[in-house]
Backbone and ligand atoms as CSV (ligand in chain L), in Angstrom:
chain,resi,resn,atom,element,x,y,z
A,1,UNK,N,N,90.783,88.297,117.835
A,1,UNK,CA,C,90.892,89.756,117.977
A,1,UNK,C,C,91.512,90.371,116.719
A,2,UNK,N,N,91.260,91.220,116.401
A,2,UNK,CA,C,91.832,92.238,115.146
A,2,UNK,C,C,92.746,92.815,115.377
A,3,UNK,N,N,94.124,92.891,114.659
A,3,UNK,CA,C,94.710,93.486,114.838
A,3,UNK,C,C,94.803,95.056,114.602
A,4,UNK,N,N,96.013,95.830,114.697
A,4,UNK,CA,C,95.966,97.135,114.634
A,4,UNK,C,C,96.810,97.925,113.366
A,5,UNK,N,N,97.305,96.874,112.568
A,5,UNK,CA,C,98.000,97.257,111.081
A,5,UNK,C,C,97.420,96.632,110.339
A,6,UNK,N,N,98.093,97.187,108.910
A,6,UNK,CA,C,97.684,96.780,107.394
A,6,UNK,C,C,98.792,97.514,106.970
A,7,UNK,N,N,98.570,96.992,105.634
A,7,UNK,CA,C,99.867,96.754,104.940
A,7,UNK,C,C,98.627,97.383,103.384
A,8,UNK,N,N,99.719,98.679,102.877
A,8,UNK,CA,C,99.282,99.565,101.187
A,8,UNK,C,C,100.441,99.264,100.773
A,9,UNK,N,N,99.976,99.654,99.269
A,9,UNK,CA,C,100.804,100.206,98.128
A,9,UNK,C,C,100.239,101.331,97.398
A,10,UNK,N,N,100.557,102.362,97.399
A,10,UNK,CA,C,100.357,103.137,96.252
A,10,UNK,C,C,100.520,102.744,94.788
A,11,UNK,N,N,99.965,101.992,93.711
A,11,UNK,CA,C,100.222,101.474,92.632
A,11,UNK,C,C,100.946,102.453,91.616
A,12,UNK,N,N,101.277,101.959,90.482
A,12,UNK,CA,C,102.079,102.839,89.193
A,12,UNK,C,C,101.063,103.884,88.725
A,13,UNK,N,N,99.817,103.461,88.844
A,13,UNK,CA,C,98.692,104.566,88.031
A,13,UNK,C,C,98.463,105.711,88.849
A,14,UNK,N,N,98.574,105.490,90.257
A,14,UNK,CA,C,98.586,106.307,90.828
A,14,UNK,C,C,99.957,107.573,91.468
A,15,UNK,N,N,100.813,106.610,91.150
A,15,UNK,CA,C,101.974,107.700,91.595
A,15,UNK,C,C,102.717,108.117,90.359
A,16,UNK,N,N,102.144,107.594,89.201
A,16,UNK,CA,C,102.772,108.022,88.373
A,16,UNK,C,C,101.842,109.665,87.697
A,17,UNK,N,N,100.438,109.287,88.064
A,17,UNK,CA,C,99.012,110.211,87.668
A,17,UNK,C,C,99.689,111.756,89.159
A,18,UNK,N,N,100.463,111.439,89.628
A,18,UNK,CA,C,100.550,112.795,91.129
A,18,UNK,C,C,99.391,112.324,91.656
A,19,UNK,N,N,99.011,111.118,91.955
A,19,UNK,CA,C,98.377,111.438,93.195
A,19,UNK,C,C,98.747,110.624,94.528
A,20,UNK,N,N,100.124,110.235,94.960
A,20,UNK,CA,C,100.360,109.899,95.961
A,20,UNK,C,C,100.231,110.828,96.931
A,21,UNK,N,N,100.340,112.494,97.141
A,21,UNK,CA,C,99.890,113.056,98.218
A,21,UNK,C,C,99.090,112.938,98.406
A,22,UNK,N,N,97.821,113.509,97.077
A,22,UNK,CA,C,96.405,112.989,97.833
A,22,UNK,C,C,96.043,111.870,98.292
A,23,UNK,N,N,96.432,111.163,97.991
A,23,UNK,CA,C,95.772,109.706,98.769
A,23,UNK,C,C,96.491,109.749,100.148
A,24,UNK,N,N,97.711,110.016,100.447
A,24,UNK,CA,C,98.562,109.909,101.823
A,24,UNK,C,C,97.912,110.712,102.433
A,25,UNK,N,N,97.110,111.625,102.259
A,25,UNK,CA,C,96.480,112.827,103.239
A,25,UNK,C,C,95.247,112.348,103.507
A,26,UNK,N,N,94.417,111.404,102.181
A,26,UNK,CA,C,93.351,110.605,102.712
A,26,UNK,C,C,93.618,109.872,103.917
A,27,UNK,N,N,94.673,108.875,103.395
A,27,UNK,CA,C,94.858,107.979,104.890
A,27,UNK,C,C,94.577,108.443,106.225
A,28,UNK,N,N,95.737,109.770,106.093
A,28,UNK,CA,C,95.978,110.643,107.416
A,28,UNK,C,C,94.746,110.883,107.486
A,29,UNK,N,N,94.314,111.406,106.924
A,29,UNK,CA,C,92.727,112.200,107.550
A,29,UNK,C,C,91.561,111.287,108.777
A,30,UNK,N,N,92.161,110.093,107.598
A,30,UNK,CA,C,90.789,108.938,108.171
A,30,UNK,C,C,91.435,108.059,109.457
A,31,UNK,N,N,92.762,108.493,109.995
A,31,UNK,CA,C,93.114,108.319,111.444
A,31,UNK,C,C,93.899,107.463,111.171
A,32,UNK,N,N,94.725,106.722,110.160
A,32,UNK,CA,C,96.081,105.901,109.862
A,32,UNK,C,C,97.004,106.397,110.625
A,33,UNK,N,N,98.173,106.201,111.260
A,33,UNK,CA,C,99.491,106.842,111.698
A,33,UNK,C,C,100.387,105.552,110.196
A,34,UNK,N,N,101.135,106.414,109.639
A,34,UNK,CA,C,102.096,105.665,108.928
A,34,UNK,C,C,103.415,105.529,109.755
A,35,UNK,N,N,103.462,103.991,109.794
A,35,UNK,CA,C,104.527,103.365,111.001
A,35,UNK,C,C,105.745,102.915,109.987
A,36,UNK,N,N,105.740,102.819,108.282
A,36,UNK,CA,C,107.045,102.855,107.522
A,36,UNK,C,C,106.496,103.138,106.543
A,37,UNK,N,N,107.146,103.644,105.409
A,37,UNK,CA,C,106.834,103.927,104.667
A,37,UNK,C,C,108.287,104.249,103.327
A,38,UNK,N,N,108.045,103.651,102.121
A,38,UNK,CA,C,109.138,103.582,101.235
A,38,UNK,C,C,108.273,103.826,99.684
A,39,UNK,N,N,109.275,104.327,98.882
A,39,UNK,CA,C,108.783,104.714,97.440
A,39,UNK,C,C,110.140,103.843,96.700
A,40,UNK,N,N,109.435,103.186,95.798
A,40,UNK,CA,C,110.321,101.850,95.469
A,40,UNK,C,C,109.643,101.433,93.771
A,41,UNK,N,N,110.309,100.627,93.423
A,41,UNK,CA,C,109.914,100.253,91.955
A,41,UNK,C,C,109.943,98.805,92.044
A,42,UNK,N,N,108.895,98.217,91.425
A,42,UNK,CA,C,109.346,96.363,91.931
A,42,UNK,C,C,109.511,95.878,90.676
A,43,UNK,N,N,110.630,94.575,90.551
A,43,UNK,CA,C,110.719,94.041,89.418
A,43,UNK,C,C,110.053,92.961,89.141
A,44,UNK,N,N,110.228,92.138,88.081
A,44,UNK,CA,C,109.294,91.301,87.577
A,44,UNK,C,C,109.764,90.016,88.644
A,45,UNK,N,N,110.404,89.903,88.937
A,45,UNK,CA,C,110.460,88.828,90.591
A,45,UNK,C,C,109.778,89.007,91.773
A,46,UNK,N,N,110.111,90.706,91.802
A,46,UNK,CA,C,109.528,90.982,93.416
A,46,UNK,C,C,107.770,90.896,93.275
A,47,UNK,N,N,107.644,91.264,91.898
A,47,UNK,CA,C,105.601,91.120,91.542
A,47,UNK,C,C,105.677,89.973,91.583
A,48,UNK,N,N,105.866,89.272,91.103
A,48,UNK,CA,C,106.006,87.517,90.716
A,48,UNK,C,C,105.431,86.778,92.304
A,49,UNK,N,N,106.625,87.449,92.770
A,49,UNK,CA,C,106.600,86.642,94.233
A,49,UNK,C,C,105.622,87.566,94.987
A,50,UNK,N,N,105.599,88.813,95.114
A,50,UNK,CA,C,104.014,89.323,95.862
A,50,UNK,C,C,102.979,89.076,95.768
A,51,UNK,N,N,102.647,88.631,94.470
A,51,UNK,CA,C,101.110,88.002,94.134
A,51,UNK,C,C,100.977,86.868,93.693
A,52,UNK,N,N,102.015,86.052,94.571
A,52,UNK,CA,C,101.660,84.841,93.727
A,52,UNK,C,C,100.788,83.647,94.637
A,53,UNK,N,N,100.120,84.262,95.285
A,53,UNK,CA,C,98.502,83.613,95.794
A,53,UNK,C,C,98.144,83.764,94.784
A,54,UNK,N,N,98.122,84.978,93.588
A,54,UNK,CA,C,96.890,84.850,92.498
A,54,UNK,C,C,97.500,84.410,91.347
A,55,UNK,N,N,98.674,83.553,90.835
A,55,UNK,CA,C,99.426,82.844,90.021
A,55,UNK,C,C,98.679,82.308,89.146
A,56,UNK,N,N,97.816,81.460,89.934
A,56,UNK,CA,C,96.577,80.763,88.867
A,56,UNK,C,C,95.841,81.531,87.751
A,57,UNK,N,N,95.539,82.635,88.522
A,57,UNK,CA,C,94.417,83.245,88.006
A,57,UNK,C,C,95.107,83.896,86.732
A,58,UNK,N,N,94.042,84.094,85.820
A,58,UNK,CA,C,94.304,84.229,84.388
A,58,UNK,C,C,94.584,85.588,84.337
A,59,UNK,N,N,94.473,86.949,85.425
A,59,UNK,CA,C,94.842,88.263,85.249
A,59,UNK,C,C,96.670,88.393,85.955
A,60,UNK,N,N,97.186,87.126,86.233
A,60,UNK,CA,C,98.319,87.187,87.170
A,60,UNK,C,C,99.208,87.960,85.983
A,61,UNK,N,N,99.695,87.742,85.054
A,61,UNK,CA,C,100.829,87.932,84.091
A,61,UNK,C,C,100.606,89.454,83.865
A,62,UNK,N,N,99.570,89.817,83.661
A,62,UNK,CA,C,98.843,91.199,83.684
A,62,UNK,C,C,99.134,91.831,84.677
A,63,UNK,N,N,98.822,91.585,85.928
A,63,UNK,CA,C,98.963,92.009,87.249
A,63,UNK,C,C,100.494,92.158,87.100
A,64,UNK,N,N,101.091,91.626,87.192
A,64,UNK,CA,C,102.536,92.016,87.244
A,64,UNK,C,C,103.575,92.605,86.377
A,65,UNK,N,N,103.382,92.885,85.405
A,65,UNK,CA,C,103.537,93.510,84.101
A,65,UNK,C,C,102.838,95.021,84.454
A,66,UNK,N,N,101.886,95.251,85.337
A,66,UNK,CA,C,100.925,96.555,85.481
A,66,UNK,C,C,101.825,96.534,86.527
A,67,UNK,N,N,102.024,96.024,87.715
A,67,UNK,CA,C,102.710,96.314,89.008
A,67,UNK,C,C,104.047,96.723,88.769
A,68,UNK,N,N,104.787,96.443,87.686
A,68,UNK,CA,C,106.442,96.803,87.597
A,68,UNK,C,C,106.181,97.857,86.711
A,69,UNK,N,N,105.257,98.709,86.180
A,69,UNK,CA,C,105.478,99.677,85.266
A,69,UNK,C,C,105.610,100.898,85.581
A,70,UNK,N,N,105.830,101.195,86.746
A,70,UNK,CA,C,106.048,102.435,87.126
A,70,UNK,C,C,106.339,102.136,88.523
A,71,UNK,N,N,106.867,103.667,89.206
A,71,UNK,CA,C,106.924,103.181,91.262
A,71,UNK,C,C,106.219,103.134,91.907
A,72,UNK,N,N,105.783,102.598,92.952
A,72,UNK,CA,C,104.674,102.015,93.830
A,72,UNK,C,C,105.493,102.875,95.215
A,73,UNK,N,N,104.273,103.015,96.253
A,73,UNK,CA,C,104.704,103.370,97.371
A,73,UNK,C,C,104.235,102.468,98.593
A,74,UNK,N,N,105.214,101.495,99.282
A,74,UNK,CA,C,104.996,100.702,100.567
A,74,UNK,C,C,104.672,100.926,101.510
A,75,UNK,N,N,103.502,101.132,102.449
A,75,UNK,CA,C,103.610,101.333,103.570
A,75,UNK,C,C,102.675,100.137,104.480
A,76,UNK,N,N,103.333,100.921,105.973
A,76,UNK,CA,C,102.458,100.274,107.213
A,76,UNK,C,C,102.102,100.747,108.160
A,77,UNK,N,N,100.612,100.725,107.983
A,77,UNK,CA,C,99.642,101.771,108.831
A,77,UNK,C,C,99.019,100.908,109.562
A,78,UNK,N,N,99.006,102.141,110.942
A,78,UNK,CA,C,97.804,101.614,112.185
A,78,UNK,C,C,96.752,102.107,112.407
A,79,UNK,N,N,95.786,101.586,112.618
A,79,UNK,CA,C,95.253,102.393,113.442
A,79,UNK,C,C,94.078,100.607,113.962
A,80,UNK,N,N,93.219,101.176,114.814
A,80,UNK,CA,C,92.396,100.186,115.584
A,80,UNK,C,C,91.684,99.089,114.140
A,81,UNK,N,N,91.514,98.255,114.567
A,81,UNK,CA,C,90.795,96.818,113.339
A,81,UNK,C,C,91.419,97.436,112.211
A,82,UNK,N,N,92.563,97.637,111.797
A,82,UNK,CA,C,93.053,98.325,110.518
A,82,UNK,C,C,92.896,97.788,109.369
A,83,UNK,N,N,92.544,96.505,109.066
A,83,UNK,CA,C,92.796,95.938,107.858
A,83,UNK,C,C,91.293,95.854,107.258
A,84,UNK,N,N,90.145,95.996,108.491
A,84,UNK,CA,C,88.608,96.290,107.623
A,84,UNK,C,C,88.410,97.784,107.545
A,85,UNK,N,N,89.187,98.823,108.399
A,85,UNK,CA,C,89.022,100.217,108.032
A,85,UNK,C,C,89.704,100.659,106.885
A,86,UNK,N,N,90.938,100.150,106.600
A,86,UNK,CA,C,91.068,100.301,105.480
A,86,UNK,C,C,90.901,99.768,104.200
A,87,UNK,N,N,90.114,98.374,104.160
A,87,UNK,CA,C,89.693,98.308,102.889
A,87,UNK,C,C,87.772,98.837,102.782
A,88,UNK,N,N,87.763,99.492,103.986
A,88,UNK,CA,C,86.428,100.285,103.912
A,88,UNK,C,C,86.661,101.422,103.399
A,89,UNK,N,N,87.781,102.025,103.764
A,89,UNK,CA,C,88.181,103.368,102.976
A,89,UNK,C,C,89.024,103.325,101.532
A,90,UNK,N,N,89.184,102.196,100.875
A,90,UNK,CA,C,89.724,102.216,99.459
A,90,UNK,C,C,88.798,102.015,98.675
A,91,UNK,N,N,87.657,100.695,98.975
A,91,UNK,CA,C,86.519,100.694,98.278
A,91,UNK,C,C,86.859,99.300,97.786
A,92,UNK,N,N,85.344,98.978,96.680
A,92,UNK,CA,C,86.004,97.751,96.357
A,92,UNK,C,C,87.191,98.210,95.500
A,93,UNK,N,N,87.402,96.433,94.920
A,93,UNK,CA,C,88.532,95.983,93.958
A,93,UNK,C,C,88.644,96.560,92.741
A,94,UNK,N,N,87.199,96.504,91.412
A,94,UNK,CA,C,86.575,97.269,90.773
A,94,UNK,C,C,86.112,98.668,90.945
A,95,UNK,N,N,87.087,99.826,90.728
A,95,UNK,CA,C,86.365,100.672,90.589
A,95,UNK,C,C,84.931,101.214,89.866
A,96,UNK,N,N,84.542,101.030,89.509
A,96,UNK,CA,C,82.733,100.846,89.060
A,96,UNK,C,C,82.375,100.420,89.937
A,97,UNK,N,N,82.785,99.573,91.196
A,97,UNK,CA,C,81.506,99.053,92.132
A,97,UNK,C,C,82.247,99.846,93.392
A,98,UNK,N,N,82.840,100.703,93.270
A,98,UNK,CA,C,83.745,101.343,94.894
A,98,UNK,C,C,82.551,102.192,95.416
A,99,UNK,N,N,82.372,102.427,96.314
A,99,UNK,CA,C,81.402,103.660,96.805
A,99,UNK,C,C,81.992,105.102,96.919
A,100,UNK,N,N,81.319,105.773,96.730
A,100,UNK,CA,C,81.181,107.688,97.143
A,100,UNK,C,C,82.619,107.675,97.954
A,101,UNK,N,N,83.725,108.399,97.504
A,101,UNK,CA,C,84.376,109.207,99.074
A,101,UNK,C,C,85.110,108.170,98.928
A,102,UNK,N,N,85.461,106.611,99.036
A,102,UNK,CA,C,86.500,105.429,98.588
A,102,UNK,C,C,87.835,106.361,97.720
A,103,UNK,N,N,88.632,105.551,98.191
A,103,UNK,CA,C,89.986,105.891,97.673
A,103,UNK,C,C,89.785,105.176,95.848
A,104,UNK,N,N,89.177,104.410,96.246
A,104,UNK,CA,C,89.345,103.343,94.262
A,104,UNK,C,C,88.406,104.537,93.440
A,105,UNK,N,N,87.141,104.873,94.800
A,105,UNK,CA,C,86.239,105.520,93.652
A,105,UNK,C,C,87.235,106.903,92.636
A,106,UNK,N,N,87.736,107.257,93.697
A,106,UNK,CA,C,88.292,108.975,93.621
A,106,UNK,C,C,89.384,108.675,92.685
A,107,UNK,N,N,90.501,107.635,92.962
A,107,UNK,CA,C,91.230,107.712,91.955
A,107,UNK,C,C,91.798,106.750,90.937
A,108,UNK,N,N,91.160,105.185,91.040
A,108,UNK,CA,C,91.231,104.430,90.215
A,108,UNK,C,C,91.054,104.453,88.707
A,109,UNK,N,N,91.526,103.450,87.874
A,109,UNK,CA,C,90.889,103.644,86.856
A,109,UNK,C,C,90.713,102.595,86.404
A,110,UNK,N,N,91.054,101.317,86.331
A,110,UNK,CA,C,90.306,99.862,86.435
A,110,UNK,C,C,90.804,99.002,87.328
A,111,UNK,N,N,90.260,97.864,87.159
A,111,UNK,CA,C,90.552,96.762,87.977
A,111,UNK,C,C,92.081,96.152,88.374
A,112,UNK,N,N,92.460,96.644,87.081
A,112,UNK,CA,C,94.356,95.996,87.479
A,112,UNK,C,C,94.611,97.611,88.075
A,113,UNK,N,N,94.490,98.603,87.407
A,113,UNK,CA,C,95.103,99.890,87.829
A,113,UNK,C,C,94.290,100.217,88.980
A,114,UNK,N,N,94.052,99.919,90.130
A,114,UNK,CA,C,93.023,100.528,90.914
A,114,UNK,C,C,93.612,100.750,91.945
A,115,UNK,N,N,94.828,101.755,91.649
A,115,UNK,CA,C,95.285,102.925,92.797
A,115,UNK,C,C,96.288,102.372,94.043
A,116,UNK,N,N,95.302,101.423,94.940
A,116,UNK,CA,C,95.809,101.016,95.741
A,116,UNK,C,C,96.204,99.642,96.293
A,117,UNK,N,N,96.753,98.966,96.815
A,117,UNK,CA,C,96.346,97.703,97.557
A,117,UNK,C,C,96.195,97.731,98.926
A,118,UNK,N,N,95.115,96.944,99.280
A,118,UNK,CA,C,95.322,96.873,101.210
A,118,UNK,C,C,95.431,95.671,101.530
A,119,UNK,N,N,95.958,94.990,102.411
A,119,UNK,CA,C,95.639,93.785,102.866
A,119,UNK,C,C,94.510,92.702,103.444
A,120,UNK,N,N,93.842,91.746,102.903
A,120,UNK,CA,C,92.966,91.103,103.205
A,120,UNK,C,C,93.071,90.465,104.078
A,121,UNK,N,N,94.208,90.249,105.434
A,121,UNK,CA,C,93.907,89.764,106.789
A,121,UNK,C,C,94.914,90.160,107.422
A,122,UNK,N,N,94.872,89.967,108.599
A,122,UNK,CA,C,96.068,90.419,109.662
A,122,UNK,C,C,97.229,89.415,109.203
A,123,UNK,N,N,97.103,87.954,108.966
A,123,UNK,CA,C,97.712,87.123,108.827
A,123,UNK,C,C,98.660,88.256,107.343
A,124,UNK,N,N,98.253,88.401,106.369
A,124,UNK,CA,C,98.542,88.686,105.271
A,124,UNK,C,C,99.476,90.221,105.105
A,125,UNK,N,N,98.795,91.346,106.192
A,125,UNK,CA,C,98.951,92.021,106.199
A,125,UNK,C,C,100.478,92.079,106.866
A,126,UNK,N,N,100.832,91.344,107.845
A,126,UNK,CA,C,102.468,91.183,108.323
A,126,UNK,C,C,103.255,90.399,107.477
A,127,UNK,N,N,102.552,89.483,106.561
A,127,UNK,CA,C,103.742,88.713,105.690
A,127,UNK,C,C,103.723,90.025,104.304
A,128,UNK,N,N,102.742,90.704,103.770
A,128,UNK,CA,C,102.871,92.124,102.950
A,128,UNK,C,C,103.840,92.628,103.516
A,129,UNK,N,N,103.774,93.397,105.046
A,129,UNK,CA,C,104.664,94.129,105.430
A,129,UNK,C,C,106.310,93.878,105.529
A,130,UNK,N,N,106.349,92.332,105.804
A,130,UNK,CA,C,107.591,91.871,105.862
A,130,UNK,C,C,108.271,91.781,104.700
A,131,UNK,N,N,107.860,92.053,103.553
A,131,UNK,CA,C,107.826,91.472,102.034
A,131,UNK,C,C,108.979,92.991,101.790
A,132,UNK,N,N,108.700,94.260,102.527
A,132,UNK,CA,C,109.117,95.357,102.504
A,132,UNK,C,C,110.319,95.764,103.401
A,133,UNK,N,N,109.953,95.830,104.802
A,133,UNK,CA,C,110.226,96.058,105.865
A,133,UNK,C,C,110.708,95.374,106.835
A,134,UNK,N,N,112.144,95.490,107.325
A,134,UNK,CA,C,113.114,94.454,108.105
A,134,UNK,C,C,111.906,94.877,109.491
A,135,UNK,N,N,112.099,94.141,110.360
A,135,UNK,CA,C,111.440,94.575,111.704
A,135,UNK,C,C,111.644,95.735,112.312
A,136,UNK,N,N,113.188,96.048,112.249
A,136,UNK,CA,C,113.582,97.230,112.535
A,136,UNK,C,C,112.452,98.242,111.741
A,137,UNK,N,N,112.640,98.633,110.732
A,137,UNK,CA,C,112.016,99.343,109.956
A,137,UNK,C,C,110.549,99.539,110.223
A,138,UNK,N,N,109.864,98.388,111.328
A,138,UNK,CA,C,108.614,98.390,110.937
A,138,UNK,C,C,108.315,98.196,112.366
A,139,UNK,N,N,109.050,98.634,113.543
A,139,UNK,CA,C,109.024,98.525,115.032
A,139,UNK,C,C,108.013,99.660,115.480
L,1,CMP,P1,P,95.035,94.029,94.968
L,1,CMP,O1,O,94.229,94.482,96.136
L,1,CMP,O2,O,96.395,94.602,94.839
L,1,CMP,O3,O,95.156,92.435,94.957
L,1,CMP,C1,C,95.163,91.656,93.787
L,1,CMP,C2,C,95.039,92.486,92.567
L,1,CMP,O4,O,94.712,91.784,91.386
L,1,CMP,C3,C,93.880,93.454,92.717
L,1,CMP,O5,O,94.202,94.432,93.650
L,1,CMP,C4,C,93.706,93.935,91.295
L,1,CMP,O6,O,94.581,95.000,90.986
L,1,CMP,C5,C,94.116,92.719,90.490
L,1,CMP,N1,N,92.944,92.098,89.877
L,1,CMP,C6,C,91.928,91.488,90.494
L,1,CMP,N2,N,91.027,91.050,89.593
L,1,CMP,C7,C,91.508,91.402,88.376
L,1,CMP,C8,C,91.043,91.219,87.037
L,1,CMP,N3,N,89.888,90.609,86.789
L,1,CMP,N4,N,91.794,91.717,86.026
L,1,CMP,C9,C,92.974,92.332,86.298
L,1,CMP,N5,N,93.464,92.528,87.541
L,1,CMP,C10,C,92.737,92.075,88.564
């Protein structure tokens, strides 16, 4: 069964460009309830350790060097199968391949800078959220 959260970030390109309202009003629009939500700056540990499923990969050092350069915004949203509605509504990974009306299309600007993150499983999406959010915080 699917769960009913996912786990964003508002990235540096984007909250640093003003567009964290618009995108938070996207969410809202498209039926998210935001269940926590924090505006935070991560350091070269806290990136380190958030992405380090992709450690291997040759864009990791990049990725995290782009992730600590400005503040990011945390949240955790519901709504029904949340974690395929919302990476249906960000778009792909690559902005050049996002579709029409996508959050990546509207405000990305490449592949490391691309606005947002969502979570790729329920499994993922509560260890994201926990990465942020004591339980309390995220009840
Ligand atoms: P995100 O959804 O936050 O999860 C992993 C991130 O790695 C991804 O978004 C991109 O920002 C980044 N990423 C993936 N592929 C590349 C790449 N080829 N070059 C740089 N960054 C990448």
């Amino acid at each position: 069964m699917s769960g009913n959260r996912t786990f964003t970030m508002i990235k540096p390109d984007a909250t640093t460009a003003g567009n964290t309202g618009k995108i938070l009003d996207k969410i809202i629009e498209s039926g998210f309830t935001i269940r926590a939500m924090k505006w935070t700056q991560l350091s070269k540990e806290d990136a380190s350790r958030f992405y380090e499923v992709h450690k291997e990969r040759p864009f990791y050092g990049e990725l995290v060097e782009y992730m600590t350069s400005g503040p990011i915004v945390a949240a955790i949203l519901e709504k029904e199968n949340a974690v395929e509605a919302f990476r249906n509504l960000i778009g792909a990974t690559d902005p050049s391949k996002a579709e029409e009306g996508t959050i990546r299309k509207m405000f990305a600007k490449s592949i490391a800078a691309n606005a947002v993150h969502g979570s790729d499983s329920d499994e993922n999406a509560a260890i994201e959220g926990a990465f942020f959010f004591s339980s309390r915080e995220q009840a």
